[in-house]
MDAnalysis code that builds the backbone (N, CA, C; Angstrom):
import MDAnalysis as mda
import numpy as np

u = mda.Universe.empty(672, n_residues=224, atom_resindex=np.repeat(np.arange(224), 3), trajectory=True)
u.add_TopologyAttr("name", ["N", "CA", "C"] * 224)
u.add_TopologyAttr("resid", np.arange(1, 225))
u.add_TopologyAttr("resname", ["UNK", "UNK", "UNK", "UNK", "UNK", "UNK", "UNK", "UNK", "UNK", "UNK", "UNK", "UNK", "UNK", "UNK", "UNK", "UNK", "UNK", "UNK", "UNK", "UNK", "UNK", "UNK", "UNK", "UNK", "UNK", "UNK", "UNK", "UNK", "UNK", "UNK", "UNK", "UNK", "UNK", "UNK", "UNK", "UNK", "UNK", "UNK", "UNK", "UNK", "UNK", "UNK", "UNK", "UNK", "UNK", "UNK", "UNK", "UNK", "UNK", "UNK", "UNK", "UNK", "UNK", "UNK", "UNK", "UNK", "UNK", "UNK", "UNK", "UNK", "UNK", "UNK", "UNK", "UNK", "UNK", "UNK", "UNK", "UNK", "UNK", "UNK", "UNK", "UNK", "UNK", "UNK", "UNK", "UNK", "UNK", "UNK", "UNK", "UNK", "UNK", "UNK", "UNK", "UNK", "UNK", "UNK", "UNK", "UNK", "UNK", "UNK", "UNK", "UNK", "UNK", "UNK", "UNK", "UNK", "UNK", "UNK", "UNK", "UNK", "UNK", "UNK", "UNK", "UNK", "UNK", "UNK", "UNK", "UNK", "UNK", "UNK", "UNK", "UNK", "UNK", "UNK", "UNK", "UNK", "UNK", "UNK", "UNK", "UNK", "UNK", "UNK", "UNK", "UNK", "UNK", "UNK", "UNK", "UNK", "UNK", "UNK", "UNK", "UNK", "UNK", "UNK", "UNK", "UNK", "UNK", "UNK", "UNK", "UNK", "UNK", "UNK", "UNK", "UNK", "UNK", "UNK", "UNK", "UNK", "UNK", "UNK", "UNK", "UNK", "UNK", "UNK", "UNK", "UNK", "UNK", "UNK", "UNK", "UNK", "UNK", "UNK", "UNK", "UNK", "UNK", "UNK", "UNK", "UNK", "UNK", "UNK", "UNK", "UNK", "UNK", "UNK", "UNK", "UNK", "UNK", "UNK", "UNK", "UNK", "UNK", "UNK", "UNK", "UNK", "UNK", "UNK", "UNK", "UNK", "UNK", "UNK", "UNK", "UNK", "UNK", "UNK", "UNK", "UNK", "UNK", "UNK", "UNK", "UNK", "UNK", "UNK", "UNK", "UNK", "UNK", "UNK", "UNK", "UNK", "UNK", "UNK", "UNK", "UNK", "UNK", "UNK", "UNK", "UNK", "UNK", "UNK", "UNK", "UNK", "UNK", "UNK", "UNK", "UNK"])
u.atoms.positions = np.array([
    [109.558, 113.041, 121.047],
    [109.560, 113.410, 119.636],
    [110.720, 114.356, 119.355],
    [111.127, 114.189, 117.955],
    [112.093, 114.916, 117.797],
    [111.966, 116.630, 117.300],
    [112.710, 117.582, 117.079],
    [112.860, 118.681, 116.255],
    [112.999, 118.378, 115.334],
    [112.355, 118.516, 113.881],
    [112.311, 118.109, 112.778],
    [111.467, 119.302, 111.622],
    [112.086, 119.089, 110.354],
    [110.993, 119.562, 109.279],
    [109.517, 118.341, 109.210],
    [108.853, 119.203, 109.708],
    [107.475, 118.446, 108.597],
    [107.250, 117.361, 107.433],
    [106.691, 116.510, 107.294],
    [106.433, 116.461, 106.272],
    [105.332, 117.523, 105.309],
    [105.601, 117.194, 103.701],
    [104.753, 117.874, 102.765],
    [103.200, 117.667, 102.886],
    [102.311, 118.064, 103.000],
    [101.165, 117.880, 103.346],
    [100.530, 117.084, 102.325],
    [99.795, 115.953, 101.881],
    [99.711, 115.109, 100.313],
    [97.831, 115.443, 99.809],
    [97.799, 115.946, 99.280],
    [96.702, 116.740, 98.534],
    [95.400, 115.853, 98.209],
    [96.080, 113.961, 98.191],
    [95.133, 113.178, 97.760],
    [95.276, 111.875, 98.794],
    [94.625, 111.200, 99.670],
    [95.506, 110.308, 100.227],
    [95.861, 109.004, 99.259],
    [96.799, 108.714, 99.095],
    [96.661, 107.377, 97.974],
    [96.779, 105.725, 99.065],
    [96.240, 104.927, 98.376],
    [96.196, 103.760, 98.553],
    [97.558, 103.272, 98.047],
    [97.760, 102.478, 99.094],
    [99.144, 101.889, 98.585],
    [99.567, 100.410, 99.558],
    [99.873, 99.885, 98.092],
    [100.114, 98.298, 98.294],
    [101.609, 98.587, 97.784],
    [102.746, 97.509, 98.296],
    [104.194, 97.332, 98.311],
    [104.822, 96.307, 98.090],
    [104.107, 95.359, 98.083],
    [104.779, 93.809, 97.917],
    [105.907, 94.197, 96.872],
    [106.895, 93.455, 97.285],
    [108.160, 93.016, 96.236],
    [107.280, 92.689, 94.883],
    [106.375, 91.534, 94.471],
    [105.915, 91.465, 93.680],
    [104.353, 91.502, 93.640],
    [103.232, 92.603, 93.458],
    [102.463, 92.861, 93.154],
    [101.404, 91.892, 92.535],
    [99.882, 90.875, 92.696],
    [99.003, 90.897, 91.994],
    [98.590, 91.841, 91.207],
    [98.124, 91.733, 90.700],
    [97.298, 92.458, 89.873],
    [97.659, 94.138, 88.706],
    [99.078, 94.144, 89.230],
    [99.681, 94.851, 88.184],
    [100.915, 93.875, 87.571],
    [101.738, 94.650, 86.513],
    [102.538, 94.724, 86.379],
    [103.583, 94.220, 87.278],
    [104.607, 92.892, 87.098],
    [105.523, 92.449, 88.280],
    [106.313, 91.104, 87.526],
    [107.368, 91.252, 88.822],
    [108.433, 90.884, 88.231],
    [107.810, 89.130, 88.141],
    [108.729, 88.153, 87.484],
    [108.648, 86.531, 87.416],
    [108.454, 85.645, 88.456],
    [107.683, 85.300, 89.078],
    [107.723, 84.580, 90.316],
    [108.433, 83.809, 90.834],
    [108.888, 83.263, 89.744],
    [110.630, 82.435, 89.857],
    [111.478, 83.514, 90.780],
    [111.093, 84.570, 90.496],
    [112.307, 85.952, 91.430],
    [112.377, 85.207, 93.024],
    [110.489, 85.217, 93.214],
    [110.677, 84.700, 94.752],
    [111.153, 83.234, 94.988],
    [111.119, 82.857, 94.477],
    [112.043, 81.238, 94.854],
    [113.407, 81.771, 95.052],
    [113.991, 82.866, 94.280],
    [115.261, 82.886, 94.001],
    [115.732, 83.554, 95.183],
    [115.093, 84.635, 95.969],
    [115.224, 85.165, 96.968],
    [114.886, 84.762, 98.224],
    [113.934, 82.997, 98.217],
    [113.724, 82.484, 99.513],
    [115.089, 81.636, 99.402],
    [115.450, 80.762, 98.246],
    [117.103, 79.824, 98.286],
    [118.347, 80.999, 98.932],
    [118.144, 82.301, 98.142],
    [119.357, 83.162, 98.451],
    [118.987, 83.075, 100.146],
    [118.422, 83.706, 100.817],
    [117.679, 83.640, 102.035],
    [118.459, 82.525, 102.984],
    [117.722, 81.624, 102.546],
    [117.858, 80.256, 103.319],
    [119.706, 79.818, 103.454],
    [120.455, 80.641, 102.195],
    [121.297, 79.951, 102.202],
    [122.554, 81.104, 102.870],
    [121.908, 82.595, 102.684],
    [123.216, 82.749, 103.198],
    [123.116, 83.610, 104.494],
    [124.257, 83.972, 105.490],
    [123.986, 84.237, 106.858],
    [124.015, 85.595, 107.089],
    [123.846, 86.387, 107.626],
    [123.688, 87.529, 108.003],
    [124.859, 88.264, 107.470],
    [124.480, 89.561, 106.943],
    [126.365, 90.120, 106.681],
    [126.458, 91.626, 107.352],
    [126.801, 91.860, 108.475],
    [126.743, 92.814, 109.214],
    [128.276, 94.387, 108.233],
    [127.548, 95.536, 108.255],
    [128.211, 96.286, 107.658],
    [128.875, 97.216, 108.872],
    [130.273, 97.811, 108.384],
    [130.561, 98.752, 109.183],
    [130.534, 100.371, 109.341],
    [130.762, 100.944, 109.780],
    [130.149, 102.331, 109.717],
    [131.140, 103.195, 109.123],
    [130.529, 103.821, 108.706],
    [132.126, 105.065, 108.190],
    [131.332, 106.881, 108.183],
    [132.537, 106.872, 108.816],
    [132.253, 108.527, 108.704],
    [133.637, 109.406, 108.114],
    [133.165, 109.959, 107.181],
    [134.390, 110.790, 106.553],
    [134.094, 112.562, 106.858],
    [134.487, 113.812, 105.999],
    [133.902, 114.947, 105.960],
    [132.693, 114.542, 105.579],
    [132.428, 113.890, 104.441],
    [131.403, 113.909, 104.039],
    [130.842, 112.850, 103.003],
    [131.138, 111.517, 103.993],
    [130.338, 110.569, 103.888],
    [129.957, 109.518, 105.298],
    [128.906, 109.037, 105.569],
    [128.314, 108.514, 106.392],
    [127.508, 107.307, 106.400],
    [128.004, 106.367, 106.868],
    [126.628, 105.046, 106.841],
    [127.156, 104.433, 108.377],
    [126.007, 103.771, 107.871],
    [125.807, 102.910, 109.303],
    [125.970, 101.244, 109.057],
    [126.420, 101.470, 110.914],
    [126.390, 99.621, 110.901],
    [125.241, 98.741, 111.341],
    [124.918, 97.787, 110.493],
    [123.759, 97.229, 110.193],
    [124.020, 96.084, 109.832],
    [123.144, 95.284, 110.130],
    [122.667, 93.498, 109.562],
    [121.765, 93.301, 108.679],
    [122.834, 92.951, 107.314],
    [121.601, 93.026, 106.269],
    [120.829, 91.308, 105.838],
    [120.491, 91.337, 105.617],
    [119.516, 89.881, 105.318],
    [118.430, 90.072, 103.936],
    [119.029, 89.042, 103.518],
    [118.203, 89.133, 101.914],
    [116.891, 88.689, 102.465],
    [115.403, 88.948, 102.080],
    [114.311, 88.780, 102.474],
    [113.625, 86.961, 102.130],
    [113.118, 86.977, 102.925],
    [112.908, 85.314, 103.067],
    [111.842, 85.120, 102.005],
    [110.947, 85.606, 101.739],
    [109.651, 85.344, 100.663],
    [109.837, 86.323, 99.496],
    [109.291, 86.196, 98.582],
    [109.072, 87.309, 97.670],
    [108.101, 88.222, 98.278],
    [107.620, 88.484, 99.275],
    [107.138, 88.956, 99.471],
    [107.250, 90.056, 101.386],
    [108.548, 89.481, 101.604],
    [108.588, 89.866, 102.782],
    [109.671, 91.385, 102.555],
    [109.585, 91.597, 101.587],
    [110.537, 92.870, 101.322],
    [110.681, 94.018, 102.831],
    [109.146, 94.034, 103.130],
    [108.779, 95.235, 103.845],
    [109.554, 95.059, 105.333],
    [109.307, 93.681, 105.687],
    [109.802, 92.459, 107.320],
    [111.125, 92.943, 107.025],
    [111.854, 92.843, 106.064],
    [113.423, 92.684, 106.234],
    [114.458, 93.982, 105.784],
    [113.471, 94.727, 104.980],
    [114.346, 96.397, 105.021],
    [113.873, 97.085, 106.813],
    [112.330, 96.476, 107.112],
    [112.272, 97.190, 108.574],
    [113.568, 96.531, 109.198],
    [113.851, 95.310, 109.651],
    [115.341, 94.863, 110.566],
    [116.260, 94.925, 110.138],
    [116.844, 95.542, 108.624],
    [117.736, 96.325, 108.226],
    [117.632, 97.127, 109.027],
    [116.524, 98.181, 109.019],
    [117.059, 99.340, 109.800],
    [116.624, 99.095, 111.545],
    [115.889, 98.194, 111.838],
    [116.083, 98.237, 113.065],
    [117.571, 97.715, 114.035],
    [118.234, 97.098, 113.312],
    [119.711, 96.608, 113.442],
    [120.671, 97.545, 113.411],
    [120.911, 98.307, 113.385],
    [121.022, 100.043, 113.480],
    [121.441, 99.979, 115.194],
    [120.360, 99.895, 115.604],
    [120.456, 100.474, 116.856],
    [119.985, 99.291, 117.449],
    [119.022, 97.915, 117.865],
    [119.197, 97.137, 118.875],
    [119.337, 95.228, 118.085],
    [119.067, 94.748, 118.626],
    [119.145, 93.110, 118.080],
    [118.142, 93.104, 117.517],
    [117.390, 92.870, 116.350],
    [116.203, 92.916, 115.727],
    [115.634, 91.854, 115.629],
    [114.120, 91.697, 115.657],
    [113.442, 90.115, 115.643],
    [113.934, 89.957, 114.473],
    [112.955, 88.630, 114.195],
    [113.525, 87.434, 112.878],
    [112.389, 88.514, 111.906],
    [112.222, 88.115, 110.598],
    [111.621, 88.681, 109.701],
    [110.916, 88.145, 109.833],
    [110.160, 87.136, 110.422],
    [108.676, 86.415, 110.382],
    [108.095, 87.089, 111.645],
    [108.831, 87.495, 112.376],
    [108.094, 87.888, 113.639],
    [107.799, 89.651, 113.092],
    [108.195, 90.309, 112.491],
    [107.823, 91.520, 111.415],
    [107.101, 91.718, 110.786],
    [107.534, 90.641, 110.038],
    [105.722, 90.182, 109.111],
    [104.670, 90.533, 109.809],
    [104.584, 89.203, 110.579],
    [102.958, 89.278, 112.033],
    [103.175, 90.679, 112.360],
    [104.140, 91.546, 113.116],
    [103.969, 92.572, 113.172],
    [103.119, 93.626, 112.347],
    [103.704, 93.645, 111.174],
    [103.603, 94.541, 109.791],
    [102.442, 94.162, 109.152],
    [101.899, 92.968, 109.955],
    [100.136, 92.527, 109.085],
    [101.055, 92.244, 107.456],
    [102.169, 91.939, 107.292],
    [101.993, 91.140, 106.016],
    [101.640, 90.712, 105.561],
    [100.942, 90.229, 104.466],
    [100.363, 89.058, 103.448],
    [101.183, 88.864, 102.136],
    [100.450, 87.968, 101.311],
    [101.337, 87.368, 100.547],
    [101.207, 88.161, 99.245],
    [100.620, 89.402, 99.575],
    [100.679, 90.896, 98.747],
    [100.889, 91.712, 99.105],
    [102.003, 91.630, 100.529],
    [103.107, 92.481, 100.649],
    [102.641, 93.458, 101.713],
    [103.209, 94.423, 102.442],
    [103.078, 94.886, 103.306],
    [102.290, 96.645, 102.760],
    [100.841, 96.228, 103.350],
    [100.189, 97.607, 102.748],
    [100.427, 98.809, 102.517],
    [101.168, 99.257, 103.696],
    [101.331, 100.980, 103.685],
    [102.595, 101.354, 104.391],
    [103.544, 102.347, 103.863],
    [104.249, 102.494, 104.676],
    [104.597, 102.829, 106.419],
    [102.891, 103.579, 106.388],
    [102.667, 104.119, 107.883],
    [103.143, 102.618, 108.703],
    [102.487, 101.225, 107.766],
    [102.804, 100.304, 109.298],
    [104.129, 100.225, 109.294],
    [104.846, 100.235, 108.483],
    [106.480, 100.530, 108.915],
    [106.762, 101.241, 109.950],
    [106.396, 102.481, 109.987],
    [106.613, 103.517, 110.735],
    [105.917, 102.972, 112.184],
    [104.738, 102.317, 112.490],
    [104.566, 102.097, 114.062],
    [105.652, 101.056, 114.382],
    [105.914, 99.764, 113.536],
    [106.739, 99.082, 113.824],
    [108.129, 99.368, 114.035],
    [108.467, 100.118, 113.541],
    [109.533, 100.706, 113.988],
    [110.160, 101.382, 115.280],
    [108.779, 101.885, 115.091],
    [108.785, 103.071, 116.773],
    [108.350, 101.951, 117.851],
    [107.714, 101.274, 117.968],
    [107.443, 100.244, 118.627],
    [108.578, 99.424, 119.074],
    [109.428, 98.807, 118.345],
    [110.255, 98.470, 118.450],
    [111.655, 98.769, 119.472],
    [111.696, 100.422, 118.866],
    [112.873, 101.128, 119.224],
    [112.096, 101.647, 120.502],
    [110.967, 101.578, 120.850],
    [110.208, 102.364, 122.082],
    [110.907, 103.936, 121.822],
    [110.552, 104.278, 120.926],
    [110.869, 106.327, 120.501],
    [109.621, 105.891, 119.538],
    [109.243, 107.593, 119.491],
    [109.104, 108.245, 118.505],
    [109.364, 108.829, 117.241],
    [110.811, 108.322, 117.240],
    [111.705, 108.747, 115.944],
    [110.926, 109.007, 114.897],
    [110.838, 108.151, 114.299],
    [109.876, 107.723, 113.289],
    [108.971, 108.264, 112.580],
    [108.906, 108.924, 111.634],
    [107.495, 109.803, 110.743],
    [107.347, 109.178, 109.724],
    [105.744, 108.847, 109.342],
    [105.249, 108.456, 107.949],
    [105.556, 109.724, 107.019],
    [106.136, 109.899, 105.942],
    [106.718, 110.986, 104.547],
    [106.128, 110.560, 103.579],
    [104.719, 110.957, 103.036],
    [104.038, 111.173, 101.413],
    [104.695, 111.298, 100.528],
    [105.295, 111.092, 99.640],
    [105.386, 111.507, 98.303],
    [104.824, 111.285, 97.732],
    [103.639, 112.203, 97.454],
    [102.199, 111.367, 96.093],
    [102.705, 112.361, 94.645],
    [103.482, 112.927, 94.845],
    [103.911, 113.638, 93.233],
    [104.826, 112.772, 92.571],
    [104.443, 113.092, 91.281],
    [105.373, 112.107, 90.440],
    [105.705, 112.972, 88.891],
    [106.792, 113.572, 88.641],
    [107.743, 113.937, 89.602],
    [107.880, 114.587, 90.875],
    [108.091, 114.233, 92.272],
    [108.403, 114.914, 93.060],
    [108.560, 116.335, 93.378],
    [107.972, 117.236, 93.932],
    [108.410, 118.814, 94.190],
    [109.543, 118.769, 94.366],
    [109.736, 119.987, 94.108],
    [111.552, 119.927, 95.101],
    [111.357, 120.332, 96.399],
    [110.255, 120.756, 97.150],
    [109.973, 120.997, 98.612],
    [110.159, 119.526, 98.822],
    [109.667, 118.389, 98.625],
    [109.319, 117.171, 99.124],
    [110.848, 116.472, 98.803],
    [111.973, 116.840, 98.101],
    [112.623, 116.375, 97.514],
    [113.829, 117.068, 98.610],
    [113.630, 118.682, 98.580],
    [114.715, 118.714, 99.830],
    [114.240, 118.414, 101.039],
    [112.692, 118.099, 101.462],
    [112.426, 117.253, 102.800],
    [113.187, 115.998, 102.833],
    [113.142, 115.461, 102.190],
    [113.804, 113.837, 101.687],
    [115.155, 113.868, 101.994],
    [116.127, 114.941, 101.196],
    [117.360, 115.213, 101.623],
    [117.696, 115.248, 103.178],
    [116.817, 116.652, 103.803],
    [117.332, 116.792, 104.851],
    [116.816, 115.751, 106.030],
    [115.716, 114.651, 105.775],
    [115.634, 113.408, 106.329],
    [116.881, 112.688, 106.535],
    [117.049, 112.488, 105.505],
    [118.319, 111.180, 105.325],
    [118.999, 111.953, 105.765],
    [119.826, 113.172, 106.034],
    [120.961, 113.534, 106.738],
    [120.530, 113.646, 107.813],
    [119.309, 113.882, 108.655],
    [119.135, 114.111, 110.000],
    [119.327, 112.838, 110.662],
    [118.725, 111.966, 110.234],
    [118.388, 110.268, 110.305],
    [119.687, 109.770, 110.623],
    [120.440, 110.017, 109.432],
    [121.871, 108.654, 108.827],
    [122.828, 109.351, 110.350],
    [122.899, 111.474, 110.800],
    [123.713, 112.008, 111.180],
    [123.381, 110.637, 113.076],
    [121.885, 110.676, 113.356],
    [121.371, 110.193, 114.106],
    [121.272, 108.536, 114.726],
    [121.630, 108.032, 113.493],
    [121.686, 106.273, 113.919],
    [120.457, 105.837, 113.617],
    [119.595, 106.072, 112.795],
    [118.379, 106.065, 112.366],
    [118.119, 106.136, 110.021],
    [117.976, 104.423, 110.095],
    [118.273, 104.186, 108.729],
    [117.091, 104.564, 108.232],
    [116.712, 104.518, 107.054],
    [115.018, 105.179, 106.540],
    [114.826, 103.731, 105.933],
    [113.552, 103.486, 105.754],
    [112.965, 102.494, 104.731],
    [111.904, 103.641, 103.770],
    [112.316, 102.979, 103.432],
    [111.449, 103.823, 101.513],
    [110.749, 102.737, 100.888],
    [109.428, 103.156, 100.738],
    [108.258, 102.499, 99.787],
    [108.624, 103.003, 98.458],
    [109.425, 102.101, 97.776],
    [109.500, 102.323, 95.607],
    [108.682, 101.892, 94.987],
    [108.131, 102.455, 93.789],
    [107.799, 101.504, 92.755],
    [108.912, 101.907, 91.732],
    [109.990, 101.100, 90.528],
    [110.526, 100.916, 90.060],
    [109.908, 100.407, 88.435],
    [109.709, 101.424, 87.835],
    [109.138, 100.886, 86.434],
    [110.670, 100.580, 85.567],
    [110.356, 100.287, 84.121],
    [111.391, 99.954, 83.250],
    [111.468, 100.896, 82.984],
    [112.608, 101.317, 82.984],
    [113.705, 102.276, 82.580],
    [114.252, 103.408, 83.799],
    [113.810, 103.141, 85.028],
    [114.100, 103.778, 86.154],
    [114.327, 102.712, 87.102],
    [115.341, 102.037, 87.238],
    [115.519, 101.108, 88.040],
    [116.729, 100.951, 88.767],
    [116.510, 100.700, 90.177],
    [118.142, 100.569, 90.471],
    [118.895, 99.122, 89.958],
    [120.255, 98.900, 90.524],
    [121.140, 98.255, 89.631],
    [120.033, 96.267, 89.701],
    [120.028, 95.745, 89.155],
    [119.942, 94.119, 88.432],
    [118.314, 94.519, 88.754],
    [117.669, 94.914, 88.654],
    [116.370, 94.840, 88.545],
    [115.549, 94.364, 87.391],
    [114.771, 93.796, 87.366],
    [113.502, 93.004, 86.265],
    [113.383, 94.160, 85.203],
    [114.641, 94.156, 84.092],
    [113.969, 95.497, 83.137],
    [112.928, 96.099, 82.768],
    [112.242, 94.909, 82.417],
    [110.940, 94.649, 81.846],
    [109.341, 94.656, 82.307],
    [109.621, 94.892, 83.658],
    [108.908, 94.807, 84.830],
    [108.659, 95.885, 85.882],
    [107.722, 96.439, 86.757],
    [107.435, 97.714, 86.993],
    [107.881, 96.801, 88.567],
    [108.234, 96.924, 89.641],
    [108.480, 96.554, 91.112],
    [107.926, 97.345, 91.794],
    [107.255, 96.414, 92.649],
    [106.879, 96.810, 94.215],
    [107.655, 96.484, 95.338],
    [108.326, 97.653, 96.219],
    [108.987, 97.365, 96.852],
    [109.648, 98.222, 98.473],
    [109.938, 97.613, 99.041],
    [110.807, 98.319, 100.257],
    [112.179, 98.200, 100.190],
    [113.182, 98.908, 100.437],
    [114.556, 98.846, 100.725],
    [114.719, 100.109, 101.696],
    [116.138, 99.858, 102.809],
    [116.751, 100.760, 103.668],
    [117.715, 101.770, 102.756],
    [117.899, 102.990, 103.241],
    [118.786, 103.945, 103.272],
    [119.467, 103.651, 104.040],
    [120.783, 103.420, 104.172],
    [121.386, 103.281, 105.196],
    [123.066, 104.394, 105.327],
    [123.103, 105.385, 104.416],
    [124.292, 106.237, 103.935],
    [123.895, 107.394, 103.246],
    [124.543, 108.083, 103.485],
    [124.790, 109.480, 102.378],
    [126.267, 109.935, 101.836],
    [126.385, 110.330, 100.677],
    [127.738, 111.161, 100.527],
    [127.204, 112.444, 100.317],
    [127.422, 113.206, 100.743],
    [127.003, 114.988, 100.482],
    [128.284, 114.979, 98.927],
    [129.334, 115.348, 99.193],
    [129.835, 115.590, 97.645],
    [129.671, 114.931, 96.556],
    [129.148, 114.057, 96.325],
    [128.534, 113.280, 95.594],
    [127.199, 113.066, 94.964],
    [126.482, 113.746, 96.151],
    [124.769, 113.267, 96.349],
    [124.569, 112.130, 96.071],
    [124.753, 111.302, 97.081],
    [124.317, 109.959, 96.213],
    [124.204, 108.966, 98.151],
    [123.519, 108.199, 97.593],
    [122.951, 107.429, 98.942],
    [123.271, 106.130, 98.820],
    [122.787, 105.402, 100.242],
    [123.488, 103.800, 100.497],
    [122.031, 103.414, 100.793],
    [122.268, 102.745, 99.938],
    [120.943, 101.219, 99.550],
    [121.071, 99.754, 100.509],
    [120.840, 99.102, 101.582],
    [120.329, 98.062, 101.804],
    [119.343, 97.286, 101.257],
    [119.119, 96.945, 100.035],
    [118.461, 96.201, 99.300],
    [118.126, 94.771, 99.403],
    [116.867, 94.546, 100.184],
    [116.634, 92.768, 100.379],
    [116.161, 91.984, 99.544],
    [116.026, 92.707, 98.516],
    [115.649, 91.772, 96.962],
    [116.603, 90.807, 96.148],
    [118.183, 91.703, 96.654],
    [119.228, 91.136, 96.075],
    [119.305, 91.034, 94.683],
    [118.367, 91.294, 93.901],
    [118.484, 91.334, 92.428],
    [119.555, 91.496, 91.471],
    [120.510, 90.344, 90.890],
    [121.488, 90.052, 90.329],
    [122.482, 89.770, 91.859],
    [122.588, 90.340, 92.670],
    [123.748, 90.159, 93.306],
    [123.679, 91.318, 93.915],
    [122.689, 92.381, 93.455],
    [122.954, 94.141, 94.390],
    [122.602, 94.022, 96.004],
    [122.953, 93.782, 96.517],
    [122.936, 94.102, 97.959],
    [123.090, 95.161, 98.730],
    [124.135, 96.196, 98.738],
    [124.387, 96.851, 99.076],
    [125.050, 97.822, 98.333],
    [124.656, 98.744, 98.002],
    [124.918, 99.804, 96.679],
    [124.478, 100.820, 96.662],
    [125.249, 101.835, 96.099],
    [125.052, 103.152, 96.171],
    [123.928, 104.035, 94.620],
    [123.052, 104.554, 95.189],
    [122.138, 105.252, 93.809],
    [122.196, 107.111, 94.053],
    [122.129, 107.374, 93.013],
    [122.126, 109.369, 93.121],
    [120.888, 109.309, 93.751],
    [120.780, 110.408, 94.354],
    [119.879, 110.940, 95.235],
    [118.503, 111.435, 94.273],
    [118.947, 111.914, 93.431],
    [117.976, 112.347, 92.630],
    [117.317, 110.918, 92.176],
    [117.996, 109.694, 91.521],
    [117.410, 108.136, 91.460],
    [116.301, 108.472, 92.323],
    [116.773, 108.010, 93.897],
    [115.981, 107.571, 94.656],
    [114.516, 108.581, 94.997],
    [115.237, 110.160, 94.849],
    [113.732, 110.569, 94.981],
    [113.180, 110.542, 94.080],
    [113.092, 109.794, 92.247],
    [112.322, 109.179, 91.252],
    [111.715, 108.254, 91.883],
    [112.379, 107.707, 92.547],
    [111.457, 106.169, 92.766],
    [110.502, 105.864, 94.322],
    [110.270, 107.054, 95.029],
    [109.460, 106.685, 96.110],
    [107.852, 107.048, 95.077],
    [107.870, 108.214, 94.880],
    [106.305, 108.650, 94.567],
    [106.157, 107.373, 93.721],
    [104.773, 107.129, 93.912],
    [103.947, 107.884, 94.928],
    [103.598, 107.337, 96.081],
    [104.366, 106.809, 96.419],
    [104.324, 106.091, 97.817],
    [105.249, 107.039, 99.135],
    [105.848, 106.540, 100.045],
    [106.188, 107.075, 100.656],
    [107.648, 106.732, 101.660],
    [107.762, 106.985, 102.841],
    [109.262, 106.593, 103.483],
    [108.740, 106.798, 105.215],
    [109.286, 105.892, 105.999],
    [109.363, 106.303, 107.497],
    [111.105, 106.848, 107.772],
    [110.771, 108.240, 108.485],
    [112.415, 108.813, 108.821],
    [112.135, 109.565, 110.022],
])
């Protein structure tokens, strides 16, 4: 195990479901998932390279748009498990991750699959059940992603994404359930690197302010 901050202690435990697209609430067109199993099927792996400046950082990684509408959770985990070794296929993640076709339950199973994977401990389940966010939980978040990104260790983040808080080509109109990797930071900037397996409009790989992203975990959570 590592030396690390804590996580925030979460006052209520919440239930939490993640699917890319959600039963029973609010969610995007189902046409989305056709659109993201053709994108899928059709295009091949696009491996990124790493950069380190004063003060910017990402990692190299194999990103893969997610095969189902629903495998969001399978394919931001081998985003970031591609990081550091050859990562299974996203179906073999799934079975891992107890997927169903309402998405991968909780972030914690991210977090064993992960560690499992990498055989470490790296790995911590992170609450955010406030909405807005503390700023204790908000500079935990910060100094995650820099311990993580400094480390070779990408984060996956549990979002929900309502209308009018959304990152770039997202369902305006539509509240999202979802997983995507961290895979970067710029400190002078504040602003972070998105591995996004939804692909929505074409965003793949893109940068959101830091402050964005800690809008959009609560009340769900992140493995870092």
């Amino acid at each position: 195990m590592r030396a690390r901050m804590r996580s925030v202690p979460a006052a209520v435990a919440l239930a939490a479901t993640a699917a890319l697209f959600l039963p029973g609430v609010a969610h995007a067109d189902p046409a989305l998932g056709a659109v993201a199993e053709k994108q899928a099927a059709s295009a091949s792996t696009i491996r990124t390279e790493a950069i380190h400046t004063e003060s910017v950082r990402t990692l190299a990684i194999e990103y893969q748009v997610q095969e189902t509408g629903y495998w969001c959770g399978p394919a931001a985990t081998r985003i970031a498990l591609s990081a550091r070794i050859a990562p299974p296929s996203q179906a073999v993640l799934a079975e891992q991750l107890g997927t169903h076709t309402g998405g991968t339950d909780h972030i914690s199973q991210v977090t064993g699959v992960l560690n499992a994977n990498l055989g470490t401990g790296w790995y911590e389940t992170k609450e955010m059940p406030n909405d807005p966010p503390t700023q204790a939980q908000k500079d935990l978040l910060w100094n995650d992603i820099i311990l993580d990104i400094d480390n070779n260790y990408p984060l996956v983040t549990n979002i929900v994404a309502p209308p009018g808080n959304q990152p770039p080509g997202y369902p305006p109109n539509e509240t999202i359930y979802h997983y995507f990797t961290v895979i970067g930071y710029d400190t002078d900037n504040r602003t972070v690197q998105i591995a996004d397996p939804a692909s929505f409009g074409g965003n793949q790989i893109y940068w959101l302010t830091f402050d964005h992203l800690a809008s959009l975990i609560p009340p769900k959570g992140y493995s870092a």
